[in-house]
N, C-alpha and C positions, 0 to 999 in steps of 0.2 A: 453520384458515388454509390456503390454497392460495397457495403464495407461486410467483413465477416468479424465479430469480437471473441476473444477467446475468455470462456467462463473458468477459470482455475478453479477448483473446490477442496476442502479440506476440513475431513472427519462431517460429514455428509450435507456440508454446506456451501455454496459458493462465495466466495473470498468478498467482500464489502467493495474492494477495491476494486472489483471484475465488474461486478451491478454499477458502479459509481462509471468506468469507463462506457457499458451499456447505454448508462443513461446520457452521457454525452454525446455520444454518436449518433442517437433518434433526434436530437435537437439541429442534428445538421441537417435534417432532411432524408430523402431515396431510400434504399431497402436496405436494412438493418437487421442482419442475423446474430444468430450467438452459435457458438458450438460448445458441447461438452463432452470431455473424452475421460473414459475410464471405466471402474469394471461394476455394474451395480447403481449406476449414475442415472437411469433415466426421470425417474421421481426428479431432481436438482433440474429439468427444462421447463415444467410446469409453471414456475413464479417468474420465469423470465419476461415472460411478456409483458407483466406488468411493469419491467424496468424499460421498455422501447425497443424490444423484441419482434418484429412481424413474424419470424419464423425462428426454429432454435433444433441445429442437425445435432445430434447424438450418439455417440462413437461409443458403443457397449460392448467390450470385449475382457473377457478373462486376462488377455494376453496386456492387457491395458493398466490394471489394476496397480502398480506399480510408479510413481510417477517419477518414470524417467522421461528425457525430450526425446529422442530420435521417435519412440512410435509415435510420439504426440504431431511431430514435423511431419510426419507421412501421410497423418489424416488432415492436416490443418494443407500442405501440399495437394493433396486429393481436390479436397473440396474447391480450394480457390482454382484449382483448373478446370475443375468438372462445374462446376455453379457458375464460372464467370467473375469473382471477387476480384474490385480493384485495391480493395483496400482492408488491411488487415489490422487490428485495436489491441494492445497485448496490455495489460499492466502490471506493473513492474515488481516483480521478486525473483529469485532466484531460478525456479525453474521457469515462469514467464520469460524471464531474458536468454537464459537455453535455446529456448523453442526459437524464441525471435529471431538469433542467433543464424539458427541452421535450418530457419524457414528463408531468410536471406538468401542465403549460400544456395540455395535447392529451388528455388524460383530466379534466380536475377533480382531480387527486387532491393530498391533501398529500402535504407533503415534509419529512424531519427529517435536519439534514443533520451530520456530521461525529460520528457515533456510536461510541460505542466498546463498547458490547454492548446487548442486544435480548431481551424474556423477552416469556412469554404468562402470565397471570395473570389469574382470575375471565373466561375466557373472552376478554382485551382485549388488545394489544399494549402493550409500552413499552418505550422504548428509553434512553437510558441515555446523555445529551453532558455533556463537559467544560463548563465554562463559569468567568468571572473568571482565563482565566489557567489552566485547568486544575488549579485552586486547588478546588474544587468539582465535584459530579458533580451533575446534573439530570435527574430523569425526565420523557420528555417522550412523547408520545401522537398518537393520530390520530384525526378524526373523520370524514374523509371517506369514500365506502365503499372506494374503492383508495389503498392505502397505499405511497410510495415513500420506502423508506431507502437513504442514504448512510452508509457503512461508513470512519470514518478507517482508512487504510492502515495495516496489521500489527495490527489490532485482535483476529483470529482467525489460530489456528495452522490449515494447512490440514492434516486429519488422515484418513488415508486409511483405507480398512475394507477388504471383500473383496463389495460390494455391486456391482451391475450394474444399467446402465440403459435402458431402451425409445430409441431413437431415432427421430426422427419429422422429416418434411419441414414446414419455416414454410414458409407461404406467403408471397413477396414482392411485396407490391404499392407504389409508391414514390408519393408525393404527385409533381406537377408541381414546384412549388416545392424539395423537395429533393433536386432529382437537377443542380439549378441554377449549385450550389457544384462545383468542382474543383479535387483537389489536383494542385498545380504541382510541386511537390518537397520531399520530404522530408527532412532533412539532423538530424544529430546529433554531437555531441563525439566525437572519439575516446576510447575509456579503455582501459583494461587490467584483469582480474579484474573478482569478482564487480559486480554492480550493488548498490545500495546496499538496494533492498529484499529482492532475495535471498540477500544475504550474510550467514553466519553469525556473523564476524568483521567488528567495524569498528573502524578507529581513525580519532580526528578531532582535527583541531589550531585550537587556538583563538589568541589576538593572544598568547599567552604564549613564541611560537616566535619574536614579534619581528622576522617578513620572512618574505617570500614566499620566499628561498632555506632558508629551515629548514625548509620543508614535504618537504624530503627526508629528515627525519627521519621522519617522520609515515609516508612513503611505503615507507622500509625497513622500518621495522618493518608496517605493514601486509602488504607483500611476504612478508616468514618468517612470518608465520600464516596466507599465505592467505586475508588480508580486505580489504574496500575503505576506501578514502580519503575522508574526511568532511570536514566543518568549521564552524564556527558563520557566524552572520549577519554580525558584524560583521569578520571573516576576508574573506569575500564580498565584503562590502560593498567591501573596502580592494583589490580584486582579485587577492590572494592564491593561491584559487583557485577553479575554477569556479559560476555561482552553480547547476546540477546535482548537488553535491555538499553542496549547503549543509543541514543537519539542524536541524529544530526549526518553532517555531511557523508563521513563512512560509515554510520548505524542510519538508523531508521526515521523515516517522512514519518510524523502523526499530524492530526489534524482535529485533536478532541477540541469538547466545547469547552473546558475549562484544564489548563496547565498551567501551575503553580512550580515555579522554581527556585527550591532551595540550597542558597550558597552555590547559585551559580552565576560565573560572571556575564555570561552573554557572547563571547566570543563568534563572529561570523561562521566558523564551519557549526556552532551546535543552531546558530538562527534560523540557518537553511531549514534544518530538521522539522521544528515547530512554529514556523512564522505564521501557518495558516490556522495555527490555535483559535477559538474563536475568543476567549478572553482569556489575556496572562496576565497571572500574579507572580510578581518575582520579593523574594525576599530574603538580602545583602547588607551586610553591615559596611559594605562600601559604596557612599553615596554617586560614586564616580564610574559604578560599571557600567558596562556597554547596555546590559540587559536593560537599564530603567528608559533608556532612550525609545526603545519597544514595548516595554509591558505597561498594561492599563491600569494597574495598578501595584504601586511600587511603596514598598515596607521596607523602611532602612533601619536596622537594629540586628542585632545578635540575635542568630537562628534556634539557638540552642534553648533559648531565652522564651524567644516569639511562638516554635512552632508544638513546642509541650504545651501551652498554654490552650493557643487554637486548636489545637486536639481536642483536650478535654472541652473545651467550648463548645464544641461542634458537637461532641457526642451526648453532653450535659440535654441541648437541644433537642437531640434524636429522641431521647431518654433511653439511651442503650450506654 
């Protein structure tokens, strides 16, 4: 396998989720590159090798700075034809799935998308999707001769070594066509603390908070552990609160060390989201919901009751 990964980065760091794929494709073994495209990016190749990096091409262009796909497809297309790449490592967000996209369409290659681990065996690839609901795992394959996956977010931990890597100039040459598109402006929510996929600590508040104003429960205590503020679909839905923070099958994979969920029931599309939590607390004043069946520690009583309490508990502790 000669796989090439693509490093996404954002506000001058590469995405946890990009390292975390990195590091799982040095464990399969053969030559393991990274790429990173954009304007000002060369510093972001430097710490790759420590994630199982042998070499790391570098696509530095003005015309780059913007992160749309189409110029990102033409250097990620370049390289796997000029380098020899069989195999291509993308992980999954919004403009990752773009690329993957129209890096498909512009090689022939298949595409498996929404994976949550990847092995080599009898010489072949397979990769490894939820499927029914995340009810079931499915191995699935490729037969084209370049192969692109799609990595679900927080699938791999990114695990660093003491390794080093070659850095190398991509050559950027841009189709007519996509230099066409232009971003106008960029805009995003304000928040506070960590983001939700690199936060260690989450807690999320599901309809069991009863109003949009209870979600300052949710908010304090997130605040004294120093993690971010979640929340299921149906929360979202009700506008609650933002749909950016929303977790699970249509929102977002986390994978912190500790998720704490208040007044929520558990329902299968929010499980998907957080299963790979490494310790969940859930806490429902209905001994019957689905969530207790999964969390490792389960608090049945009145939320309103429980998590004012554990707040100040927690902070009395810190002495803050």
């Amino acid at each position: 396998m000669k796989a090439l990964v693509y490093l996404e980065h954002h506000e001058g760091d590469v995405l946890e989720a990009s390292l975390g794929v990195l590091s799982k494709a040095a464990t399969l073994g053969g030559d393991v590159a990274g790429v990173v495209v954009g304007s000002g990016v060369r510093a972001l190749a430097d710490g790759a090798g420590s994630f199982g990096a042998s070499s790391v091409f570098v696509a530095d262009d003005e015309r780059l700075a913007s992160p749309l796909p189409q110029p990102r497809v033409d250097v990620l297309a370049r390289l796997v034809r000029h380098e020899g790449f069989d195999t291509v490592l993308i992980a999954q967000s919004v403009l990752g799935s773009d690329i993957a996209a129209g890096l498909a369409v512009r090689l022939g290659a298949g595409i498996n998308w929404d994976l949550t681990d990847i092995a080599e065996e009898d010489n072949a690839l397979h990769g490894t999707r939820p499927a029914l609901t995340d009810s079931i795992s499915v191995a699935v394959g490729w037969t084209s001769d370049v192969r692109i996956a799609v990595f679900r977010s927080g699938a791999f931990d990114a695990t660093p070594g003491d390794g080093t890597a070659e850095v190398w100039d991509a050559t950027v040459e841009l189709e007519e066509h996509s230099v066409l598109a232009e971003l106008v402006e960029a805009t995003r929510a304000e928040s506070s603390g960590p983001s939700l996929e690199a936060a260690a600590v989450i807690v999320a508040g599901g309809r069991g908070l009863g109003s949009a104003e209870r979600f300052d429960l949710v908010e304090g205590l997130a605040e004294v552990l120093g993690g971010a503020v979640a929340a299921t679909r149906a929360v979202v839905d009700t506008g609650w609160w933002p749909y950016s923070g929303q977790v699970g099958q249509t929102g977002k994979t986390v994978a912190p060390r500790l998720y704490v969920a208040v007044g929520i029931s558990g329902a299968i599309q929010h499980k998907v989201g957080m299963q790979r939590s490494g310790t969940i607390v859930a806490i429902n004043n209905d001994p019957r919901a689905p969530i207790f069946d999964y969390a490792d520690l389960s608090v049945i009583g009145d939320l309103h009751d429980i998590v004012p309490r554990l707040t100040v508990l927690l902070r009395d502790r810190r002495g803050s």
